[in-house]
N, CA, C and O of each residue as an XYZ file, in Angstrom:
544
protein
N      -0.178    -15.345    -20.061
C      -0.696    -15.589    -18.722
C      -0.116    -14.529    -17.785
O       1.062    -14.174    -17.755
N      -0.968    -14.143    -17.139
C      -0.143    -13.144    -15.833
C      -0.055    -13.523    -15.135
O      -0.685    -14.436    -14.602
N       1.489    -12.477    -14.620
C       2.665    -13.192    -13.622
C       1.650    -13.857    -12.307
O       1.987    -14.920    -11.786
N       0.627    -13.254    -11.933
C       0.128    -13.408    -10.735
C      -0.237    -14.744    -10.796
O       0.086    -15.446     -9.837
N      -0.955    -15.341    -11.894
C      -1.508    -16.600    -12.310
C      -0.478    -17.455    -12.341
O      -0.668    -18.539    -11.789
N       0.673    -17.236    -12.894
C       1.791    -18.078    -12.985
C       1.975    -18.721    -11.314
O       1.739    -19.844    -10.869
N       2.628    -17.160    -10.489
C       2.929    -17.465     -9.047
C       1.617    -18.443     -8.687
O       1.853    -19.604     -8.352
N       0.527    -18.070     -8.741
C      -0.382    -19.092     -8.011
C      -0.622    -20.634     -8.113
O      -0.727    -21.350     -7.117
N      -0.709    -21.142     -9.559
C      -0.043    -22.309    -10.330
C       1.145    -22.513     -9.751
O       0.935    -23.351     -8.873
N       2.049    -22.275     -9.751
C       3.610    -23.088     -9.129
C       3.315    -23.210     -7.504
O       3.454    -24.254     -6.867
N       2.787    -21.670     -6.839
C       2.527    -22.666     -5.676
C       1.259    -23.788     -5.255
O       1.108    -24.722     -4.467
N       0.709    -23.288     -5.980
C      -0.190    -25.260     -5.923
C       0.395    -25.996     -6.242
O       0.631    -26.750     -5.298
N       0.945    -26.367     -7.300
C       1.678    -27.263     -7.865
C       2.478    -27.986     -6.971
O       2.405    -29.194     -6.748
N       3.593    -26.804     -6.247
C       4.231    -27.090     -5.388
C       3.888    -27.941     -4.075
O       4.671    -28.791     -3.652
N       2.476    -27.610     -3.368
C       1.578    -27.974     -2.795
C       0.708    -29.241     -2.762
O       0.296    -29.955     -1.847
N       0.543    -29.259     -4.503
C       0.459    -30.474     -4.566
C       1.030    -31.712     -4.580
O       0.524    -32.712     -4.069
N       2.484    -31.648     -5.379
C       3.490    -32.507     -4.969
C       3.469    -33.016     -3.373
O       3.099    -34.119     -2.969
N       3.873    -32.118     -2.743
C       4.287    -32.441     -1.109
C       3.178    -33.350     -0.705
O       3.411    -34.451     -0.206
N       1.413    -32.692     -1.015
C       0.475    -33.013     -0.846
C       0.797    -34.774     -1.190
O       0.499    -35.544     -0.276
N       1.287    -35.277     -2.256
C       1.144    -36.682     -2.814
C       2.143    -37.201     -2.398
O       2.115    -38.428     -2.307
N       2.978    -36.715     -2.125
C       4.540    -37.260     -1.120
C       3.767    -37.683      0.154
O       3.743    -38.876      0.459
N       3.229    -36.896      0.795
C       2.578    -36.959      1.880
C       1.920    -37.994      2.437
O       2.027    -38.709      3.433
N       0.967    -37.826      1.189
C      -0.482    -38.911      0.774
C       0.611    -40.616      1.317
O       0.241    -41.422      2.171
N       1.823    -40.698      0.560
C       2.214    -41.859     -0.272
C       2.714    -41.821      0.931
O       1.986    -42.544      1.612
N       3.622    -41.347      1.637
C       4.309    -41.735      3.138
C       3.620    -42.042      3.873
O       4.167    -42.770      4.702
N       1.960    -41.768      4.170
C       1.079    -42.299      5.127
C       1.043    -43.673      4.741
O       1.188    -44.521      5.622
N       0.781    -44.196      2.945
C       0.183    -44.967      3.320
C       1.448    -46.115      3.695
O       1.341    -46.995      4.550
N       2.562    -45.887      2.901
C       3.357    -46.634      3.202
C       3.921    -46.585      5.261
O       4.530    -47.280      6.074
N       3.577    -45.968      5.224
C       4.287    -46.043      6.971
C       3.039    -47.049      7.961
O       3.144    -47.829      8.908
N       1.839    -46.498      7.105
C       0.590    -47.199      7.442
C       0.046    -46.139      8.986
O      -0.349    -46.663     10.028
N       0.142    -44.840      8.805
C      -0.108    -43.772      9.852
C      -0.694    -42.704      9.277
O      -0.075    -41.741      8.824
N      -2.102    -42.863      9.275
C      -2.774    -41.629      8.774
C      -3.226    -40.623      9.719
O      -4.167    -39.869      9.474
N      -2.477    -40.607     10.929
C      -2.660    -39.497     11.785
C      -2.663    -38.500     11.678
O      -3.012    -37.846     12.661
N      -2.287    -37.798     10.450
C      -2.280    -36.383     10.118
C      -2.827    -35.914      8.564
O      -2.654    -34.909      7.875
N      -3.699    -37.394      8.368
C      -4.564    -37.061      7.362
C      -5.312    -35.719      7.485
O      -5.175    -35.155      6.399
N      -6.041    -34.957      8.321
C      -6.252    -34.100      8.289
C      -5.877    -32.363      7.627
O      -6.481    -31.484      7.012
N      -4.686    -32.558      8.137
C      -3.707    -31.701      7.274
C      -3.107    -31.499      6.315
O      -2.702    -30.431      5.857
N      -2.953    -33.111      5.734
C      -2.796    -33.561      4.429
C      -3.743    -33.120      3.735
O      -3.529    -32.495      2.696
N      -5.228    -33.427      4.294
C      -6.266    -33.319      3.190
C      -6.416    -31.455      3.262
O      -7.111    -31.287      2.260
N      -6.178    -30.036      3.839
C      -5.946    -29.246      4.506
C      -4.848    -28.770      3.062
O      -5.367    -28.184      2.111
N      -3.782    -29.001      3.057
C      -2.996    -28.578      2.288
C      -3.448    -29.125      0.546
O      -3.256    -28.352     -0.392
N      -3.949    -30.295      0.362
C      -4.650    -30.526     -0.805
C      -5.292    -29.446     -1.308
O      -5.191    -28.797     -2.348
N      -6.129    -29.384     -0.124
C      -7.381    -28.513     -0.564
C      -7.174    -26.867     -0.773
O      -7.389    -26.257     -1.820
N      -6.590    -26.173      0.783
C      -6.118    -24.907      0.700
C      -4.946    -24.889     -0.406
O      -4.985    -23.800     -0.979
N      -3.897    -25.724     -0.920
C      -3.004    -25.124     -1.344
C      -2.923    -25.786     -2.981
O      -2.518    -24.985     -3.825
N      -3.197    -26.856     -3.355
C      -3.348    -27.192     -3.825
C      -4.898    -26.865     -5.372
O      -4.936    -26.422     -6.520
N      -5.906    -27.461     -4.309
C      -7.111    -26.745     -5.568
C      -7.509    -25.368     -5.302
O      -8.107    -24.847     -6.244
N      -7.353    -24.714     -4.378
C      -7.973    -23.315     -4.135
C      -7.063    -22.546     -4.543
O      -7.366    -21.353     -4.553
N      -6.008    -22.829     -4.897
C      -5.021    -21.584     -4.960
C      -4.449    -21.799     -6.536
O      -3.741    -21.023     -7.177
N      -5.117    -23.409     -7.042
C      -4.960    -23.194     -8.731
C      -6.446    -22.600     -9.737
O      -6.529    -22.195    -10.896
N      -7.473    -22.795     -8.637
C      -8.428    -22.384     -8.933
C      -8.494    -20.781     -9.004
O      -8.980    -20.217     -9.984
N      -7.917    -20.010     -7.787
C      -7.536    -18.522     -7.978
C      -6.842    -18.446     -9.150
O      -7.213    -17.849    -10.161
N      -5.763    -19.099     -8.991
C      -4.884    -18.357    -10.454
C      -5.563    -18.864    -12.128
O      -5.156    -18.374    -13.181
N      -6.620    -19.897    -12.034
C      -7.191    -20.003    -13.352
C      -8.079    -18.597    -13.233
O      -8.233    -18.033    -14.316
N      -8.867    -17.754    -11.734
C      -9.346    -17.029    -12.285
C      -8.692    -15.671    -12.813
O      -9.277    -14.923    -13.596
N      -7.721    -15.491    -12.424
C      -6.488    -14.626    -12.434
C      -6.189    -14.392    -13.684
O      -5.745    -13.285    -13.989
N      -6.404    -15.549    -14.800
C      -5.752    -15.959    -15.899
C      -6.967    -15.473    -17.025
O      -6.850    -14.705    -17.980
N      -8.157    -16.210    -16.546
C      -9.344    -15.564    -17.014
C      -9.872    -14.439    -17.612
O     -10.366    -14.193    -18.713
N      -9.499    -13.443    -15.988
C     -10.096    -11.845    -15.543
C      -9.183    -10.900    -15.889
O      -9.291     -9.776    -15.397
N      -8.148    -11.195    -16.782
C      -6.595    -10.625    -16.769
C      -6.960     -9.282    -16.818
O      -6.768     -8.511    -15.878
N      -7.494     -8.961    -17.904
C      -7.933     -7.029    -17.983
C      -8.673     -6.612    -17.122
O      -8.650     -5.384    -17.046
N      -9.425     -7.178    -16.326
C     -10.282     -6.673    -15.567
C     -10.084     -6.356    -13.914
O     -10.715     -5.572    -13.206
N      -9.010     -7.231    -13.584
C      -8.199     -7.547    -12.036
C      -7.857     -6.767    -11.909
O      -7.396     -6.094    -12.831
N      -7.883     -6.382    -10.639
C      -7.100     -5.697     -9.759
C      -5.679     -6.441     -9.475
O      -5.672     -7.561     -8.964
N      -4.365     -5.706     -9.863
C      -3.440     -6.156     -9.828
C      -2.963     -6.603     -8.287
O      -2.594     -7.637     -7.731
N      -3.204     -5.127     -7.912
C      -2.650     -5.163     -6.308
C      -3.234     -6.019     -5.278
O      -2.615     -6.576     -4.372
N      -4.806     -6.080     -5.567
C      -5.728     -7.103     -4.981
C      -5.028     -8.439     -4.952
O      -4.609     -9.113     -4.012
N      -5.024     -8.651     -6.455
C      -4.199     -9.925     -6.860
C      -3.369    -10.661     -6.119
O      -3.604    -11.789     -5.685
N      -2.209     -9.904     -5.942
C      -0.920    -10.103     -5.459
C      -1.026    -10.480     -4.024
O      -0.427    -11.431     -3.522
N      -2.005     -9.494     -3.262
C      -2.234     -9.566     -1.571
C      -3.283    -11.205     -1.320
O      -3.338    -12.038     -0.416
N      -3.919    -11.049     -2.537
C      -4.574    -12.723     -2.327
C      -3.621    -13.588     -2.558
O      -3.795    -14.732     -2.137
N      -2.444    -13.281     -3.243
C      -1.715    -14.627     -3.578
C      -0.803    -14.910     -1.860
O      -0.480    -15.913     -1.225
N      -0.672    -13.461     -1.657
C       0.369    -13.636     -0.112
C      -0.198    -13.455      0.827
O       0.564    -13.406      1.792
N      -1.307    -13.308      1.094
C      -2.265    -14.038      2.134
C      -2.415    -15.743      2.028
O      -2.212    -16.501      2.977
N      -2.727    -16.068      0.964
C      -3.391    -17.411      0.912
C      -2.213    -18.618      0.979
O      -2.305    -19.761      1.427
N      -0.970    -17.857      0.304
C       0.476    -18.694      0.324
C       0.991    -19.067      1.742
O       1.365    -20.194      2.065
N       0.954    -17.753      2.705
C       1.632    -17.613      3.406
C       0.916    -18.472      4.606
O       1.584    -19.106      5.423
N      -0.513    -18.424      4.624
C      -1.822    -18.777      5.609
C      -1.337    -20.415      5.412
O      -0.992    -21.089      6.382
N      -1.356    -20.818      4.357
C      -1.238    -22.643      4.223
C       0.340    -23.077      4.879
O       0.584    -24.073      5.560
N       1.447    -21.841      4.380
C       2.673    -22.408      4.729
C       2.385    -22.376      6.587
O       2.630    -23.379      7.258
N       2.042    -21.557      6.988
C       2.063    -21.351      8.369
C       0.984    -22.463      9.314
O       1.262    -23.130     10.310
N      -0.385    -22.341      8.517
C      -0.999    -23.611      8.639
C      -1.016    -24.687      9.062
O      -1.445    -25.058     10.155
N      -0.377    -25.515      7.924
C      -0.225    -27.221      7.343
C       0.657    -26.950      8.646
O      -0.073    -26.257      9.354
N       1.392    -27.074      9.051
C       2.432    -27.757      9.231
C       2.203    -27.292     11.071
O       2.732    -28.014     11.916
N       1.805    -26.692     11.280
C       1.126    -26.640     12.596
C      -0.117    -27.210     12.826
O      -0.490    -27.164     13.998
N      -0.718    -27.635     12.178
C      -1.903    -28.695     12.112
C      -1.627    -29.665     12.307
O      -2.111    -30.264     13.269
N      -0.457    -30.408     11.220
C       0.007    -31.151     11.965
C       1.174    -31.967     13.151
O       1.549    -33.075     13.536
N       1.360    -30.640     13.333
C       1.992    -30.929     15.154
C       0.756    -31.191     15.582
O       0.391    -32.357     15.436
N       0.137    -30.572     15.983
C      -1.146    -29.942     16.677
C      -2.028    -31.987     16.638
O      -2.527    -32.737     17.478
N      -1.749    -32.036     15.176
C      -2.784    -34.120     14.951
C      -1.557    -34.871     15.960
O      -1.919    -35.744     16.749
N      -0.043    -34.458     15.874
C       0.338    -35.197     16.091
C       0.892    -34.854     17.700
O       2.043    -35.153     18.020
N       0.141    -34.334     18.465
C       0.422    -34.458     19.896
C       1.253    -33.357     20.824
O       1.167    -33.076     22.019
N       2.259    -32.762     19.541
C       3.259    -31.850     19.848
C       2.112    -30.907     20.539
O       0.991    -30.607     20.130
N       2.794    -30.561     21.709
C       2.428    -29.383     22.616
C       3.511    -28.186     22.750
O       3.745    -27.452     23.710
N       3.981    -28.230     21.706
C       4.955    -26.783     22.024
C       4.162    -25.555     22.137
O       2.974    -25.437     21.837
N       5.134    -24.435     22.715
C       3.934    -23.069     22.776
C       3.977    -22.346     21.149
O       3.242    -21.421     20.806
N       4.525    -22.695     20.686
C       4.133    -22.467     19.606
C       2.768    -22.737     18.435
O       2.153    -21.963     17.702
N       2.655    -24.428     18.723
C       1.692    -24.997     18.028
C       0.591    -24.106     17.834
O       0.408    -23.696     16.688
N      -0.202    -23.721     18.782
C      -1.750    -23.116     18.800
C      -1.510    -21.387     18.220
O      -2.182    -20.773     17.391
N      -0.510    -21.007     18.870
C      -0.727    -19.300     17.937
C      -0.410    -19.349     16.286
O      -0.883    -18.599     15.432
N       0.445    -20.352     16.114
C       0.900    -20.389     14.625
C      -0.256    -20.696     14.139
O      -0.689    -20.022     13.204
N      -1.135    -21.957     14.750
C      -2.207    -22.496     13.932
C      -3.247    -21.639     13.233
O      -3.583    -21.630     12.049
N      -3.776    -20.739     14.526
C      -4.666    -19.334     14.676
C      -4.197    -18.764     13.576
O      -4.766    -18.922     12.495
N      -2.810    -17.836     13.754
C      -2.391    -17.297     12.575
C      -2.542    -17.296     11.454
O      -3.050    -16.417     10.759
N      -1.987    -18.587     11.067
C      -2.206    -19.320      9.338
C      -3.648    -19.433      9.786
O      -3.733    -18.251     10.118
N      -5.051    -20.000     10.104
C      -6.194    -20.225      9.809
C      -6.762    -18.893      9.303
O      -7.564    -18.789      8.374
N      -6.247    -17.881     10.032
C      -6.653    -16.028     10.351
C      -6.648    -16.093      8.860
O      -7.628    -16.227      8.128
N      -5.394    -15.979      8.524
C      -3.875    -15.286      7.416
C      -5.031    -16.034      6.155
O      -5.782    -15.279      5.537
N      -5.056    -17.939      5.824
C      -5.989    -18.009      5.032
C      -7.616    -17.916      4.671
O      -8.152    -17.982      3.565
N      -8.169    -17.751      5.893
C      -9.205    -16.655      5.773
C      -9.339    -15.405      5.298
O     -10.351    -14.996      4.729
N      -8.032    -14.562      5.575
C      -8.199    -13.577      5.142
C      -7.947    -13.294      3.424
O      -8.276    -12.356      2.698
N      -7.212    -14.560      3.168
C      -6.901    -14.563      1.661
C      -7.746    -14.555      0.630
O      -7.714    -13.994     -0.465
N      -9.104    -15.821      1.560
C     -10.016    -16.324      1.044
C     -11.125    -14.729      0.747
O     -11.779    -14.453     -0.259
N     -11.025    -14.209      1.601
C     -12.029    -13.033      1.496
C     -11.100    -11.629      0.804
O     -11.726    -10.570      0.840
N     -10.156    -11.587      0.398
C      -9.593    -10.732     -0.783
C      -9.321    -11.365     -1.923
O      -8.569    -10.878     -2.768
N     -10.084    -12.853     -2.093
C     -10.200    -13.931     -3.413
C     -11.540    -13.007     -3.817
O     -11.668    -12.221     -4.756
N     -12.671    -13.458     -2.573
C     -14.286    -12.477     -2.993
C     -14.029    -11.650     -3.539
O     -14.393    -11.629     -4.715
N     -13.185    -10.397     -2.942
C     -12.851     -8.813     -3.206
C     -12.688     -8.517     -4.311
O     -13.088     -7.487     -4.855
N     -11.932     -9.594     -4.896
C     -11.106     -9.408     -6.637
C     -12.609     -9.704     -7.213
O     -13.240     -8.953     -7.956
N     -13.065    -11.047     -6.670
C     -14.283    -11.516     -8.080
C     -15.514    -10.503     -8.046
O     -16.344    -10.516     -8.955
N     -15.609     -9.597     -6.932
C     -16.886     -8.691     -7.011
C     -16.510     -7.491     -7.566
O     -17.280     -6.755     -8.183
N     -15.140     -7.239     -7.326
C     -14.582     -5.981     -8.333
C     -14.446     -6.229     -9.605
O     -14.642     -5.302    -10.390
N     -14.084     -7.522    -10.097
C     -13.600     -7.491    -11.134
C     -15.323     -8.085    -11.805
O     -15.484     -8.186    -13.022
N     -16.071     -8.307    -11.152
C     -17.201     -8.413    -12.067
C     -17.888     -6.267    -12.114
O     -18.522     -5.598    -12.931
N     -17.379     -6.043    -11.008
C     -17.830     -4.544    -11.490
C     -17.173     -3.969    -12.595
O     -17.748     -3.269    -13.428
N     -16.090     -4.226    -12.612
C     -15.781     -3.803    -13.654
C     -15.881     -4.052    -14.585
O     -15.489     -3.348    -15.516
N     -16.576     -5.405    -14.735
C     -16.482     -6.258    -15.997
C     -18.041     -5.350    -16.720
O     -18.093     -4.971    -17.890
N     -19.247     -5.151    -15.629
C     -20.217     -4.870    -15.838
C     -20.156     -3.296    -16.369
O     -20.968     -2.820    -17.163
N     -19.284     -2.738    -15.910
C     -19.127     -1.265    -16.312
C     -18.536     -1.163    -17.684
O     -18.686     -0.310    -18.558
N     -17.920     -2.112    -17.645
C     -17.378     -2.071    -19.531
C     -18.120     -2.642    -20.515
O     -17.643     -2.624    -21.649
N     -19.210     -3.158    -20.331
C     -20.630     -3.612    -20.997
C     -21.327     -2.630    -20.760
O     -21.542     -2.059    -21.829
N     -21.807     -2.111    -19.917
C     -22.574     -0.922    -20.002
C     -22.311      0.388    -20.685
O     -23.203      1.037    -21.229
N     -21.145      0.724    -20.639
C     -20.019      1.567    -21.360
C     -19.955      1.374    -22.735
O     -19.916      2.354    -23.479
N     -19.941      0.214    -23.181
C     -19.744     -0.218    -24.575
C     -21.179     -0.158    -25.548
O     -21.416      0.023    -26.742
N     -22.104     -0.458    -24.116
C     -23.702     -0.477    -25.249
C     -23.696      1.131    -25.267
O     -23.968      1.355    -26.446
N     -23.578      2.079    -24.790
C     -24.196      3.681    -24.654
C     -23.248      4.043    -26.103
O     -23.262      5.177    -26.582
């Protein structure tokens, strides 16, 4: 498996845990006020970022390494900065912080999300160039 796939797996993983810690403290406190962010970190950090690294794992010869790596620290960094200003943000906190961090991380995993595309349209070019290459 490559390293990149590995890193992306542990941080979902990681993601997901917290994600079910999370889940389980709402329900026990009986305060789903920041379900939002919960479901937010599920999703961004959790299935999207094990779903990258299954394709990571997949495309191994064909990836762009460096691509790789900048999707993993875009998309890591976008959720850590994220989640957790989302939910200040559910939960009332008005610091001056709340809203630029939020922006940031939303920016940061957007931008991850669209050097996720970058890899799968390169790495299908390339995939297509080594079939074409191989029939001549």
């Amino acid at each position: 498996m490559p390293r990149v796939s590995l890193a992306f797996f542990t941080f979902a993983a990681l993601c997901g845990l917290t994600g079910m810690g999370w889940g389980i403290w709402m329900g026990i406190a009986e305060n789903h006020q920041t379900f939002s962010a919960h479901a937010h970190l599920n999703l961004l950090g959790w299935v999207s970022c094990s779903l990258m690294g299954a394709f990571y794992a997949l495309a191994k010869e064909r990836v762009s390494e460096k691509l790789a790596w900048t999707n993993l620290a875009l998309s890591s960094s976008g959720v850590v900065l994220m989640i957790p200003a989302l939910a200040a943000r559910l939960l009332g906190i008005d610091a001056p912080w709340v809203m630029p961090v939020l922006i940031c991380g939303s920016l940061t995993v957007f931008a991850g999300m669209a050097t996720f595309v970058a890899s799968v349209v390169t790495t299908g070019v390339r995939a297509r160039r080594l079939v074409v290459a191989q029939t001549v």
